[in-house]
N, C-alpha and C positions, 0 to 999 in steps of 0.2 A: 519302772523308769518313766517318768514326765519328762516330754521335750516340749519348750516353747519356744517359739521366734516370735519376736515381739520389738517395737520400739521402748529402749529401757533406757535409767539410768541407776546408779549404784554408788553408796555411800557404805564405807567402811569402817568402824572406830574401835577402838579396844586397846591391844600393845601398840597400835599403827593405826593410822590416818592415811584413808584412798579413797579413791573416788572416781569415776566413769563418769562423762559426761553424757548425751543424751545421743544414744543412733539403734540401728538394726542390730541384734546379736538374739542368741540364742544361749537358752539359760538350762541344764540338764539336770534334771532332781531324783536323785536316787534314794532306793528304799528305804537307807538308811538317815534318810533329810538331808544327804548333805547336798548343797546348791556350790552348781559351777558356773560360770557368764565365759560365752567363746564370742569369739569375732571368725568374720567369715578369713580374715588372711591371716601370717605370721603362724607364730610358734604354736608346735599341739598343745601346751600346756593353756590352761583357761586364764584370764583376763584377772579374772579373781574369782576365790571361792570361799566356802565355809563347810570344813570337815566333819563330818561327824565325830563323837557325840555333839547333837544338835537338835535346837528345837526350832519348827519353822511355821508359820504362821501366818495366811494371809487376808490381809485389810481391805474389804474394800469399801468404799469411800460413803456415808450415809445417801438413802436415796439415788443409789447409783443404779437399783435394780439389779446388778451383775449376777447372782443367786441368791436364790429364795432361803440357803440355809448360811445365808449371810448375818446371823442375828449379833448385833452389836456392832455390828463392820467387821467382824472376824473370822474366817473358815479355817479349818485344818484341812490339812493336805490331803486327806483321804475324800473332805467331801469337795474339795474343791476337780479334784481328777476326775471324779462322779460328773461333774459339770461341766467339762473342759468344754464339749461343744457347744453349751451355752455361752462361755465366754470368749470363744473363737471369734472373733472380728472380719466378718467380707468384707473384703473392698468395695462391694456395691450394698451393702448394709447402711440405709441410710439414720437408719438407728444406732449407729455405731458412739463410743465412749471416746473416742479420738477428740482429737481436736479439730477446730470447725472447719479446718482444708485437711482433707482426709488423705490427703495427697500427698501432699506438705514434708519436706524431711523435719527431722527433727531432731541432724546435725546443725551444731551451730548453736543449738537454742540454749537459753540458761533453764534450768529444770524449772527453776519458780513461776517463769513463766510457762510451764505446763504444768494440767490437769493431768494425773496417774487415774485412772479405770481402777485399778488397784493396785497394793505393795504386799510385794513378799517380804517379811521377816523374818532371818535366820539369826537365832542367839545361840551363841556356844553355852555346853552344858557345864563346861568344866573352869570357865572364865566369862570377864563380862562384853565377852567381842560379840559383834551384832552386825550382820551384813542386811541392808536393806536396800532392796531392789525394786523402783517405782517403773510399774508397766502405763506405757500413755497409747499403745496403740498393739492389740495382738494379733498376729498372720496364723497362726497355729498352735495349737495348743492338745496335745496328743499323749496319750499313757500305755505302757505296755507291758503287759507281763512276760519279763524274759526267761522265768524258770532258776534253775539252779547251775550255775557258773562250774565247769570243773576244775578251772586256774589253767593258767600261761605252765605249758611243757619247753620249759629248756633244752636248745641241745647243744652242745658243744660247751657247757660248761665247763668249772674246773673240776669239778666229780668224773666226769664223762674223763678227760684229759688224765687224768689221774689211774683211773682205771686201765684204761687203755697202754699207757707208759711201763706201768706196771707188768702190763702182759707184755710189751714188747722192751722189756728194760734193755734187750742190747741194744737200744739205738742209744743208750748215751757211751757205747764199746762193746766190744764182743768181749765175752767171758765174765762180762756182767751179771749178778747174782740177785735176785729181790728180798732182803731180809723181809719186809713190813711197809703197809701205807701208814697213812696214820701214826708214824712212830711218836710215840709219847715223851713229852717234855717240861719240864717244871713251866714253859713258858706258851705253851701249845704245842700241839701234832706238829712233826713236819712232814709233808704230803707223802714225799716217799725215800725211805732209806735200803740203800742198796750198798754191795762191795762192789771194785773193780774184777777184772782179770788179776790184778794182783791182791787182791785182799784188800782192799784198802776201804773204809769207808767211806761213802758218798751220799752227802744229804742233799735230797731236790725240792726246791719250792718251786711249784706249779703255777703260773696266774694264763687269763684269756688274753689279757694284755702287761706286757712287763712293764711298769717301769719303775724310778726309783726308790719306792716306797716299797715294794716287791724285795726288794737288793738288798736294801735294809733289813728286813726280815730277815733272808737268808742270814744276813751277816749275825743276828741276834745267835739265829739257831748253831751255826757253825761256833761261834766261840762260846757256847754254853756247852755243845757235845765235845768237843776238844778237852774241857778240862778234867772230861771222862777215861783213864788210863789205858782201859779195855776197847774203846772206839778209837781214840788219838791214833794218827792223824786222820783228822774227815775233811774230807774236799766238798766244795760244793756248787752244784749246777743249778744255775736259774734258766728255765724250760715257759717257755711263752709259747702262742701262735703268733705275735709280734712283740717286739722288742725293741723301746724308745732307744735313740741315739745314744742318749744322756745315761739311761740306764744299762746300757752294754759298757757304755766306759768305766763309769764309776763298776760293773762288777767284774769287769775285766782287772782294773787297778786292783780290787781288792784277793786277785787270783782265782774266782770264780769263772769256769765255762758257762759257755752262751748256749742255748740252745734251742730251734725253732722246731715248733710243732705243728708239723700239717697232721689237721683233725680230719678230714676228708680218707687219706690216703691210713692213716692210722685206724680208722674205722673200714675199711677197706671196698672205700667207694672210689671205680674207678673214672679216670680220667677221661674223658671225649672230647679230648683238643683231638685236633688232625694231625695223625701224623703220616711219616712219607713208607714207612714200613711195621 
């Protein structure tokens, strides 16, 4: 992982035309080349980026000295992170690649009237999109090896929710019965098929959050198993941990139960509100 903070600007072309005008951001390049541009306020998401597959490439400018394995004004990524210190820019470096008030912002500015130190070019592999990123003055410029990732552990998913329902099926009635999760359908699984106390079939679609797109679903799976003689009649329950307005009407209209699922209490983690006994 390369982290830069640097005064930049960024030019975008390919399916779309964008563009960054000239200030302070930080640019993060990962292993796999792809370049993201953040700003210090607003949304997590980056300013602009360029995905991998990619190839990235950086220029720097003839006679600029910036590195020694600068040959043709070109570095790859790998020898450029070898060099990051060298191209690290002090504020008291009076040798620095800035521009001649070193001070100076460089909101405001039209890019052409600035001098880049050097540009990052990032070309997609797979189209002809080309993110180019002109650095005119760098604060940091740092690489790190983070090892290997083991991935984002979800909890409270719709697997988790599903499971758990399953073991506790009388919450949607007592004498509630668990045929199958997963029950199989020409059109998908539907999460969980269960009888009532009286026998009756009962198909549950599961979501984290209901809403109408959810209902809809349900509503596919119930009039596909109905026209089944052996399951006819099946009722059916849409099972959230929240449930849109919009979405309880429409599956109430369509004679569907509501049903809310605390995943806390279902997992059987307990409560430390205050109580009086």
């Amino acid at each position: 992982m390369r982290i830069i903070v640097a005064d930049c600007s960024a030019e975008y072309s390919g399916r779309l035309t964008a563009s960054l005008p000239p200030a302070k951001r930080v640019l993060l390049i990962k292993a796999d080349n792809s370049l993201l541009i953040f700003s210090e306020l607003g949304s997590y998401k980056p300013l602009n980026w360029m995905a991998a597959p990619c190839t990235i490439k950086e220029i720097v400018p003839e006679g600029s000295g910036d590195s020694a394995d600068a040959a043709d004004g070109v570095t790859s990524v790998a020898n450029a992170a070898d060099t990051a210190k060298d191209s690290t820019v002090s504020p008291d470096d009076d040798d620095s690649h800035a521009s001649d008030d070193a001070t100076e912002s460089v909101v405001g500015k039209d890019p052409s009237e600035l001098t880049p130190i050097k540009t990052l070019r990032v070309s997609a592999d797979k189209s002809s999109d080309i993110l180019e990123v002109a650095l005119y003055r760098v604060y940091s410029d740092e690489s790190y090896d983070l090892g290997e990732d083991p991935g984002l552990i979800k909890d409270g998913v719709e697997d988790h929710l599903q499971r758990y329902l399953a073991q506790q099926i009388t919450r949607i009635g007592e004498g509630a019965k668990l045929v199958r999760r997963e029950y199989p359908t020409a059109i998908g699984p539907v999460d969980i098929m269960a009888t009532d106390a009286d026998g009756t079939h009962v198909a549950i679609e599961i979501k984290r959050h209901g809403g109408i797109d959810g209902v809809e679903q349900l509503t596919r799976y119930c009039e596909l198993l109905n026209r089944d003689p052996l399951l006819a009649p099946v009722r059916g329950i849409f099972a959230a941990q929240t449930i849109t307005p919009q979405a309880r009407v429409l599956a109430q209209d369509r004679g569907f139960e509501c049903l809310i699922l605390d995943y806390d209490e279902m997992r059987g983690v307990e409560d430390d509100a205050l109580r009086l006994f």
